[in-house]
C-alpha positions as CSV (number, residue, x, y, z in Angstrom):
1,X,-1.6,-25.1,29.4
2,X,-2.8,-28.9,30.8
3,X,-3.5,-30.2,27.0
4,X,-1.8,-33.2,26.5
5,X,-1.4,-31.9,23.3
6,X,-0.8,-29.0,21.4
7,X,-2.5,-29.7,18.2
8,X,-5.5,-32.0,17.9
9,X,-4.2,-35.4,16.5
10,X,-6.5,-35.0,13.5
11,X,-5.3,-31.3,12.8
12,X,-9.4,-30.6,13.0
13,X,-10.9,-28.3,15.8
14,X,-13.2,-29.7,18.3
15,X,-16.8,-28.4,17.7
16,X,-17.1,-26.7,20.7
17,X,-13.9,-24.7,20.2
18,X,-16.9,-22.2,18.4
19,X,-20.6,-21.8,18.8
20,X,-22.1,-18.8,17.2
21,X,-20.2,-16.3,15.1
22,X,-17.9,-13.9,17.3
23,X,-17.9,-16.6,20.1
24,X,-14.6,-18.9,20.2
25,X,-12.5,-20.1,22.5
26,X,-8.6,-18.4,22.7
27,X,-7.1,-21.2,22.8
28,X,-8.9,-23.0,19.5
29,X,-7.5,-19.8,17.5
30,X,-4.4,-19.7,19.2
31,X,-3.7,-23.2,17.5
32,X,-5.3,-22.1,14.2
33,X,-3.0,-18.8,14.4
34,X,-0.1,-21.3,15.0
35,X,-0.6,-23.2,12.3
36,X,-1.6,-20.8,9.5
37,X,2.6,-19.4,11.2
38,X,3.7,-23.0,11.2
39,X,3.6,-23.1,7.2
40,X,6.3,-21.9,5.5
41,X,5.8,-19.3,2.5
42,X,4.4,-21.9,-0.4
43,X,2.7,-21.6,-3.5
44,X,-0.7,-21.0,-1.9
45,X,0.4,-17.8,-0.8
46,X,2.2,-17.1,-4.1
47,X,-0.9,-17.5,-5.8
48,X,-2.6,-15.1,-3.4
49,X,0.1,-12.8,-3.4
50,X,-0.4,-12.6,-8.2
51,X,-3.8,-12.4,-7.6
52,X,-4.0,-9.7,-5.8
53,X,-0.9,-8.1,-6.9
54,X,-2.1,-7.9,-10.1
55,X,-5.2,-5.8,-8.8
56,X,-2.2,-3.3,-7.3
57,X,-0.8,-3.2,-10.5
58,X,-3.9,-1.6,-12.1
59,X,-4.4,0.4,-9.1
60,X,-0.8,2.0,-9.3
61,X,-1.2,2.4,-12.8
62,X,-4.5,4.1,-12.8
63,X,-3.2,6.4,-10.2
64,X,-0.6,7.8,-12.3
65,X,-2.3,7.6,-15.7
66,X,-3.5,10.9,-15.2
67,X,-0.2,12.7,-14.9
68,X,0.8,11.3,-18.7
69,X,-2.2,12.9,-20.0
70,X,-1.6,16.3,-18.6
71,X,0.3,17.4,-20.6
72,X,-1.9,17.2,-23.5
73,X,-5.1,18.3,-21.7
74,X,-3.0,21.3,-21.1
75,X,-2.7,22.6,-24.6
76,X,-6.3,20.8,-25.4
77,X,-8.3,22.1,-22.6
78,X,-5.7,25.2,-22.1
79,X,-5.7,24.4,-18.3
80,X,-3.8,26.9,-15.4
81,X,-1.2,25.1,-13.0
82,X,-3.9,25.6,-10.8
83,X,-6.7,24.0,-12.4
84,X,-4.1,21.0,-13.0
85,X,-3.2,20.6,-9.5
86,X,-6.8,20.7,-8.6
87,X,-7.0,17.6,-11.6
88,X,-4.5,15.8,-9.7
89,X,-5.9,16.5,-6.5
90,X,-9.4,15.1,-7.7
91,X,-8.0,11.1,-7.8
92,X,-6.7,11.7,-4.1
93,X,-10.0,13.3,-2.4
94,X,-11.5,10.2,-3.7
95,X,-9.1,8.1,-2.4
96,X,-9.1,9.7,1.0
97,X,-12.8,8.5,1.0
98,X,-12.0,5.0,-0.3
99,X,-9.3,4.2,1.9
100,X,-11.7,5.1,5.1
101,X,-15.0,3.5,3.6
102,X,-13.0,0.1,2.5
103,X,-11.5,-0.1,5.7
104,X,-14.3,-0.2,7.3
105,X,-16.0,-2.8,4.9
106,X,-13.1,-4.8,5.1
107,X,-13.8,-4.9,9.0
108,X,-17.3,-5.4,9.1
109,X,-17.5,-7.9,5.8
110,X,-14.1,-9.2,5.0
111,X,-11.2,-8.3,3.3
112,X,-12.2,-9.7,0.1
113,X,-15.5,-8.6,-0.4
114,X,-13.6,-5.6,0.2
115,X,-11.0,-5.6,-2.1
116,X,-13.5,-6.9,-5.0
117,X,-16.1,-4.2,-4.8
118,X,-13.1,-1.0,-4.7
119,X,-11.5,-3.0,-7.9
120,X,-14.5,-2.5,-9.3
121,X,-15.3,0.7,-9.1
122,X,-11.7,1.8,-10.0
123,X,-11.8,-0.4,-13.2
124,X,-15.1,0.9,-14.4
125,X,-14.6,4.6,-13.6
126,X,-10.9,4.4,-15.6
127,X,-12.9,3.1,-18.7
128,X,-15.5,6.1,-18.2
129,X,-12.4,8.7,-17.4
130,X,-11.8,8.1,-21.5
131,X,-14.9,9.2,-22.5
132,X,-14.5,12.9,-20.4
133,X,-15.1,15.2,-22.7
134,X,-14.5,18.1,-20.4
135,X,-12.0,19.7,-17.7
136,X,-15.4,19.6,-15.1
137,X,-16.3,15.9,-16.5
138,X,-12.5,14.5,-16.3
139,X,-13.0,16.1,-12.3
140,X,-15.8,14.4,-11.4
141,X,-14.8,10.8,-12.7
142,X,-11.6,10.4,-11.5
143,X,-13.2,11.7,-8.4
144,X,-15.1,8.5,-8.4
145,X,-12.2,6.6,-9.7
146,X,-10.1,7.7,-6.5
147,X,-12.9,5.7,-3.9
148,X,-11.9,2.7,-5.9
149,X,-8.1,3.1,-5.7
150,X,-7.9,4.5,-2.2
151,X,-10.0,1.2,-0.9
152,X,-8.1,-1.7,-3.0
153,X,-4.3,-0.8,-1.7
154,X,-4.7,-0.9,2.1
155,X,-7.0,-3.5,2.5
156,X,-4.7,-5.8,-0.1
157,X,-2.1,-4.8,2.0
158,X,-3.6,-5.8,5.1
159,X,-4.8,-9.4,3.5
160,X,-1.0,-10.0,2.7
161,X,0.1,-9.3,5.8
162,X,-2.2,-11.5,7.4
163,X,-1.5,-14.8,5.2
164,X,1.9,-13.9,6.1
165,X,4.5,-16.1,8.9
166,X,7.2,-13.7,11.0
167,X,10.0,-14.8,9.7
168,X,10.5,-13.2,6.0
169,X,7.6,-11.5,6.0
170,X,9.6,-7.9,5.1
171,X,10.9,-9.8,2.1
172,X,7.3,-11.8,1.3
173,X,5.6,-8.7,1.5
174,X,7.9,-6.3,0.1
175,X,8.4,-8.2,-2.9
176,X,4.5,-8.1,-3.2
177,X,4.5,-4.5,-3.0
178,X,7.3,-4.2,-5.6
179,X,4.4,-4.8,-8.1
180,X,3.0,-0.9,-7.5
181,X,6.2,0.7,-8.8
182,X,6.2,-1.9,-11.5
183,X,2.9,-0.8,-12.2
184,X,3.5,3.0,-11.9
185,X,6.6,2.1,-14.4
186,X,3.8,0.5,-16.9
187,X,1.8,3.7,-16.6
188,X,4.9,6.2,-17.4
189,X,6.3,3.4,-20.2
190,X,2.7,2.7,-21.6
191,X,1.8,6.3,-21.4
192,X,5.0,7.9,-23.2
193,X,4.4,5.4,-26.2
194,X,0.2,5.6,-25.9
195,X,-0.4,9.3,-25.7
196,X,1.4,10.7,-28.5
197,X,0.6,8.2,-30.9
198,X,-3.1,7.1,-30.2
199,X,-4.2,10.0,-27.9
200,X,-5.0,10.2,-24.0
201,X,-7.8,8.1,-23.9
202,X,-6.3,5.3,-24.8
203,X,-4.5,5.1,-21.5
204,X,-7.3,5.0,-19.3
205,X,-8.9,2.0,-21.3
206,X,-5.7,0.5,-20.9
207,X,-5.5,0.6,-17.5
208,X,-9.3,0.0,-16.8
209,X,-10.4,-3.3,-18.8
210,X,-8.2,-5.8,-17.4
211,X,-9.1,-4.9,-13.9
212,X,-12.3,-6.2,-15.0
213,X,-11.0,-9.7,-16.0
214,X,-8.7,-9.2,-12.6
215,X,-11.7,-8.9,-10.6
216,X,-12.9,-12.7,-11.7
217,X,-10.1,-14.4,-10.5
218,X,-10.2,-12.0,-7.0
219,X,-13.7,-13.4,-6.1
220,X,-12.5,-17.3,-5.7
221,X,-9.7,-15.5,-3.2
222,X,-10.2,-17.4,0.1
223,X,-11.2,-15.0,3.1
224,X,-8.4,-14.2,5.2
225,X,-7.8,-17.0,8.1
226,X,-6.8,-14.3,10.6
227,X,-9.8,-12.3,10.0
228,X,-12.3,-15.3,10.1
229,X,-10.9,-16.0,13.5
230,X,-10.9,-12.9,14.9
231,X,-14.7,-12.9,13.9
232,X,-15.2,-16.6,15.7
233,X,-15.6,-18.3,12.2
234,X,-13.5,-21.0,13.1
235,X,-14.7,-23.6,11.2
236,X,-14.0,-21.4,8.0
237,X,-10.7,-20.3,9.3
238,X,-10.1,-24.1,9.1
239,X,-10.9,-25.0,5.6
240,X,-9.1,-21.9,4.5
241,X,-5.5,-23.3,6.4
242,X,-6.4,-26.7,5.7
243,X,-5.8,-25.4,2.0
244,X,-2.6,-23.8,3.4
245,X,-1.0,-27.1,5.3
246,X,-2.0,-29.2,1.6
247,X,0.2,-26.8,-0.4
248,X,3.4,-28.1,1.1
249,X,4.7,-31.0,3.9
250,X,7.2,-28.3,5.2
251,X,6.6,-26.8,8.3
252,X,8.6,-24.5,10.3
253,X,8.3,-26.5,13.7
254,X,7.9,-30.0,14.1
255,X,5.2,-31.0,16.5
256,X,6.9,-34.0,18.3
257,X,10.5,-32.9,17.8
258,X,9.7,-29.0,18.8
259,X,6.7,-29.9,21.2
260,X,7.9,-27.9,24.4
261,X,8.3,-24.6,22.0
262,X,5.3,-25.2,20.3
263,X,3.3,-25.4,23.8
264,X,4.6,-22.2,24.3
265,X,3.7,-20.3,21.1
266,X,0.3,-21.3,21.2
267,X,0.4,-20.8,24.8
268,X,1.2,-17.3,23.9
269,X,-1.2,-16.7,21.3
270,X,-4.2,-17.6,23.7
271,X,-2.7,-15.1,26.1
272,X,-3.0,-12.3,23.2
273,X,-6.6,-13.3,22.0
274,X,-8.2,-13.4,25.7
275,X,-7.0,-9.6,25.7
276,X,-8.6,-8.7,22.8
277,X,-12.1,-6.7,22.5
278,X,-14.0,-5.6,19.5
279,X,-12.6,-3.3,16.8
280,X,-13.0,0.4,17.6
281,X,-11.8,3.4,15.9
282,X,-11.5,4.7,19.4
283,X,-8.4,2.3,20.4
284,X,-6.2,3.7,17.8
285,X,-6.0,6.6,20.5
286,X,-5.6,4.4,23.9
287,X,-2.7,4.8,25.3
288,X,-0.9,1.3,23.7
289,X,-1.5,2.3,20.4
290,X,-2.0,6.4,20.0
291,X,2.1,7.1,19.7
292,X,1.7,4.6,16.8
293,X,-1.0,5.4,15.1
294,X,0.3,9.5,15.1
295,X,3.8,8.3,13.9
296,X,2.5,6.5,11.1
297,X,-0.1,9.0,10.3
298,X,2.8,12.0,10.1
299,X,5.3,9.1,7.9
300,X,2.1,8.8,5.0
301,X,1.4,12.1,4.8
302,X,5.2,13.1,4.7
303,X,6.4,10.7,2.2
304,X,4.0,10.7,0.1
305,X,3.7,14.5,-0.4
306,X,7.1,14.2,-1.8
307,X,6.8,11.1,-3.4
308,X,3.2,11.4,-5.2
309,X,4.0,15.4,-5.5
310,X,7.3,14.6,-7.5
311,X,6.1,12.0,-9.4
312,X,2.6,13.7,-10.5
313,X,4.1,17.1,-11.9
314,X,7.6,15.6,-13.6
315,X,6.0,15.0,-16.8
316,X,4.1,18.8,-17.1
317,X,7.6,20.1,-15.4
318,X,9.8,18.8,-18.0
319,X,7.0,20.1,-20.7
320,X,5.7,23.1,-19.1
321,X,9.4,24.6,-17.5
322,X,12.0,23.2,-19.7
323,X,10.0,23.3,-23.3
324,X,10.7,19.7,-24.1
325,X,8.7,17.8,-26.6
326,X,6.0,15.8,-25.8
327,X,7.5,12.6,-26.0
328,X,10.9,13.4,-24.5
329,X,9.4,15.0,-21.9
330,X,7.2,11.6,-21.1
331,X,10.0,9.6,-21.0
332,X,11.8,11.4,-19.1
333,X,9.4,11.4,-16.7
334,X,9.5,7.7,-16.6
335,X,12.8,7.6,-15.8
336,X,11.9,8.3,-11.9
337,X,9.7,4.7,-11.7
338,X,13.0,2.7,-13.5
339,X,14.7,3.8,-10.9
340,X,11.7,3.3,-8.1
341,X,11.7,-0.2,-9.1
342,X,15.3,-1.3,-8.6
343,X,15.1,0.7,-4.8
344,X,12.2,-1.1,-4.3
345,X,13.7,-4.2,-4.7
346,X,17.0,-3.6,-2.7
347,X,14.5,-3.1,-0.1
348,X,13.0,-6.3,-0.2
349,X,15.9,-7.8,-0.4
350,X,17.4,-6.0,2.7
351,X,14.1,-5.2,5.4
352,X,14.1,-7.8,7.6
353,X,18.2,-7.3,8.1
354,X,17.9,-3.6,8.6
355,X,14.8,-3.6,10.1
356,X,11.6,-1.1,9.1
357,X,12.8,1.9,11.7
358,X,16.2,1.8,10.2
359,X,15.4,1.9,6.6
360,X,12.6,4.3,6.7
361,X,15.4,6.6,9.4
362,X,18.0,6.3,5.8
363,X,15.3,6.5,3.2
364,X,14.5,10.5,4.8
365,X,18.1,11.4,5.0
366,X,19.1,10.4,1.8
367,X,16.0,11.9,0.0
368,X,16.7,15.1,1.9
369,X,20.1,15.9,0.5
370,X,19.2,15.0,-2.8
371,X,16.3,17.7,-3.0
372,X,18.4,20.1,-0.7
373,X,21.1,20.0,-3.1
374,X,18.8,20.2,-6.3
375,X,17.1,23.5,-4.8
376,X,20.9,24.9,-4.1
377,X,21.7,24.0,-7.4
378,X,18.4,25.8,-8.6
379,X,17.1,23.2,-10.9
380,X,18.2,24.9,-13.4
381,X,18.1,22.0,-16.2
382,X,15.6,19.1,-16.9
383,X,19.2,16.8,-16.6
384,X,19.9,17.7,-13.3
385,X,15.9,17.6,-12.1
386,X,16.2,14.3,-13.6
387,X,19.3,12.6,-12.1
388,X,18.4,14.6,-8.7
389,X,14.5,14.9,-8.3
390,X,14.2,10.8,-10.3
391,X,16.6,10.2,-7.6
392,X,15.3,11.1,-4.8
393,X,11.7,9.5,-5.4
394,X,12.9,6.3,-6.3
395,X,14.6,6.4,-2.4
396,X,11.5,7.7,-0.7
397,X,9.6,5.2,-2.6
398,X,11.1,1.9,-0.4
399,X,9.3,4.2,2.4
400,X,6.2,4.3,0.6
401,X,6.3,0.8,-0.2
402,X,7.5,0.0,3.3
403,X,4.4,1.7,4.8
404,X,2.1,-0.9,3.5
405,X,4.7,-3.6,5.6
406,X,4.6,-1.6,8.5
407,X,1.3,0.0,9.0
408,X,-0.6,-3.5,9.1
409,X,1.8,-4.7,12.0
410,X,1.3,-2.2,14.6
411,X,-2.0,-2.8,14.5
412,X,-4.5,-6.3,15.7
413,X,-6.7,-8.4,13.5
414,X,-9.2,-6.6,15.3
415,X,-8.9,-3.3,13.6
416,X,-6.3,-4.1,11.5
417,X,-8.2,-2.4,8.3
418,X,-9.1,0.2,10.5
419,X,-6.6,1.1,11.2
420,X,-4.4,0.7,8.0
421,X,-7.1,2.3,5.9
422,X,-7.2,5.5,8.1
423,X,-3.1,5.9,7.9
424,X,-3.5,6.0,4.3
425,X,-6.1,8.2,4.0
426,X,-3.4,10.6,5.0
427,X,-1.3,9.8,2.4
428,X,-4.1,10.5,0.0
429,X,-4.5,14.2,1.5
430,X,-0.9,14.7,1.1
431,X,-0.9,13.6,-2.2
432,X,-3.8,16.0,-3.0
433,X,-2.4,18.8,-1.0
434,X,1.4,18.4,-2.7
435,X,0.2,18.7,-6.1
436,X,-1.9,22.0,-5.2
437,X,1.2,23.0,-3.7
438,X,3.6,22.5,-6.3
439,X,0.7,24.6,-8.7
440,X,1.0,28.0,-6.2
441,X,4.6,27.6,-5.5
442,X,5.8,27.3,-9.0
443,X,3.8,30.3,-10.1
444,X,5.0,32.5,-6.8
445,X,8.4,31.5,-6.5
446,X,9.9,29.3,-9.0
447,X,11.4,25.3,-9.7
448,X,13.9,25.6,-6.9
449,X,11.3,26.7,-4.3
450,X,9.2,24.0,-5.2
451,X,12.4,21.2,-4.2
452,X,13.0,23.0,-1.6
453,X,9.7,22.3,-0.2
454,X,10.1,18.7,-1.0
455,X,13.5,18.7,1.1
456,X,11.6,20.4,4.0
457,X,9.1,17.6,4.4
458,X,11.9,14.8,4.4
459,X,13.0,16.9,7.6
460,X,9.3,16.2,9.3
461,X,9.3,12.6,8.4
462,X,12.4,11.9,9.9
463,X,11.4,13.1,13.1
464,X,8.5,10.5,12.7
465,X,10.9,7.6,11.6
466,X,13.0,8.0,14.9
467,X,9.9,7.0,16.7
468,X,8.9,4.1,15.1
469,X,8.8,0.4,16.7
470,X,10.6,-2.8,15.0
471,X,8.5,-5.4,14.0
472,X,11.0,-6.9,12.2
473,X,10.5,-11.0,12.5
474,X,8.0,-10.9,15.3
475,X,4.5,-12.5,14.8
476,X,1.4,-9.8,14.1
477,X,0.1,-11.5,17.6
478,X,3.6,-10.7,19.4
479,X,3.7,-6.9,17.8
480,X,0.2,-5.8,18.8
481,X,-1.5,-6.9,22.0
């Protein structure tokens, strides 16, 4: 670089950094990427990070709602285990579709526009889920419901991670994501309180009207600065870290004191952008990024088969096998998201020091003996599916949650959504295979079987987890040419 200096004295870009939309010069968005890094994490992004957590919230909580119904549209509706794994499996085909449609929305139109529209669906199809009358009714919404809920988490996720610096952005992050668990904890508290004392439709109104209210505040989100750059909207990028730099005075580096390093960040940032093309499905298969995209695809589908499988029968288990009473068996249940929570949060706490591969490597292993031993043992009691099985999800959880860190960094602003939204689509068929799965295997061959299948999967996924990249405390630019 022959610039005399790195930033423009008046922090503006010059207007012919960007003519018509897609068009802009590398090095203009290298200094906007710079500077949207330079900020340290401020409350602009805290606000970003509520606001759209609290659209997570309802997302995790209408995910789960269904499995603290069950067990009263089992004796209402007298349903099989196999029409209630198909039930479950419902929410997730939908969400397979969601997470691929969104993605690509949140490609082509933004990440907000995005976001808005999936909230919206999920919100509205919860409040119609309580007026299902029927087993084939119930099916069909929550189908709908899944689109919503499979669209809002991967592209939220992939918004965060873009208003997000390198250093601390496990922890930033992380402690973003902690707000799914809290909201699958609402569900199972909410739900084991609701449902026997009101009935099950209450719980899908609860969960679907104030994603409606949400869904105001997510509109006046500003577009995400990495996306409007890599779509040659630099002028909007601007205004939008403009709003950033105004939050706070602190900056990581100083431009006269930290000049020379500066130079060279940007510098580097140009490099990145000149190498970029337009988004393509296709790329997640060139030879740079197909290892990734295949490791990350077999880590969804393998924690979350476990995770979502566990977590989606506990409540009919503890009803159905063990003959406990509604509300015992509920909380129970609930127990498993208590403990999710406080993992969760070690997690965030402890990412960027361990790293992603490490953690995710630890989270398998760990989750594996504790299912392995609970199948040896037999499962014979709802205590020791409790202490073991509630165990074991709350430590494959911080992988589940760790995904949405993880997934967005292996991939460019360029198909970023793309290719976060097609990773968990994976997860979604997982989760709508593992509570099939649990249905046939518990009629055939029993509880222990059924852990026992859980503990095999933990094998595959830490296979996967071996092969993963850090990205630990390295920009999104530096992580993905």
């Amino acid at each position: 670089m022959k610039n005399s200096s790195v930033l423009p004295a008046d922090g503006r870009i010059d207007d012919g950094a960007a003519g018509e939309r897609g068009a802009a010069s590398p090095l203009a968005s290298a200094r906007l990427l710079f500077r949207l890094e330079n900020v340290p994490f401020c409350r602009w992004h805290t606000k970003a990070r509520v606001i759209m957590g609290s659209a997570t919230f309802f997302d995790a909580f209408d995910a789960l709602s269904l499995a603290f119904v069950l067990p009263v549209l089992v004796g209402l509706w007298h349903l099989s285990p196999a029409q209630v794994g198909l039930l479950i499996a419902a929410g997730y085909l939908g969400q397979v579709i969601g997470a691929l449609l969104f993605g690509w929305v949140g490609e082509r139109y933004g990440r907000v526009p995005a976001i808005s529209t999936a909230v919206g669906v999920m919100s509205v199809m919860s409040i119609a889920c309580a007026f299902a009358g029927n087993y084939e009714v119930l099916f069909l919404l929550r189908l709908l419901q899944g689109i919503g809920v499979g669209g809002e988490v991967p592209v939220a996720a992939t918004y965060i991670n873009e208003l997000s610096q390198a250093k601390g952005r496990g922890r930033f992050f992380v402690l973003y994501e902690l707000i799914f668990p809290l909201g699958l904890l609402a569900a199972a508290q909410v739900g084991a309180f609701i449902v026997p004392r009101y009935g099950w439709e209450y719980l899908f109104l609860v969960g679907g009207i104030p994603g409606v209210l949400i869904l105001l505040f997510m509109m006046r989100l500003p577009e995400s600065p990495r996306w409007l750059v890599g779509k040659g909207r630099l002028h909007d990028a601007e205004r939008v870290i403009r709003q950033v730099e105004a939050a706070t005075p602190k900056r990581s580096l100083d431009e006269q004191r930290d000049a020379e390093q500066i130079e060279k960040r940007v510098s580097g940032l140009a490099d990145g952008i000149t190498r970029q093309n337009k988004a393509s499905w296709k790329e997640l298969f060139s030879v740079v990024y197909r290892p990734r995209t295949l490791v990350v695809w077999v880590l969804w589908a393998s924690s979350y088969f476990v995770a979502n499988g566990i977590n989606n029968w506990l409540p009919t288990l503890y009803k159905t096998v063990y003959h406990l009473p509604l509300q015992e068996a509920l909380r129970m249940a609930s127990l498993s998201n208590v403990l999710s929570v406080c993992a969760v949060l070690v997690c965030a706490l402890f990412v960027d020091r361990i790293g992603r591969r490490r953690w995710a490597i630890g989270s398998f292993i760990v989750c594996g003996v504790l299912l392995g031993t609970l199948a040896f043992l037999g499962a014979e009691s709802a205590w020791s599916v409790m202490l073991l099985g509630s165990s074991a999800y709350a430590v494959m959880g911080t992988t589940t949650v760790l995904l949405y860190l993880y997934t967005p960094e292996i991939y460019p602003t360029r198909m970023r959504a793309i290719g976060t939204g097609l990773a968990t689509s994976w997860l979604r068929a997982a989760s709508a295979t593992a509570p099939a799965a649990v249905g046939f295997v518990l009629s055939g061959y029993g509880i222990a079987t059924v852990f026992g299948m859980f503990a095999a999967m933990t094998v595959i996924g830490l296979i996967a987890a071996r092969q993963m990249i850090e990205t630990a405390n390295r920009s999104l630019e530096e992580i993905s040419p």
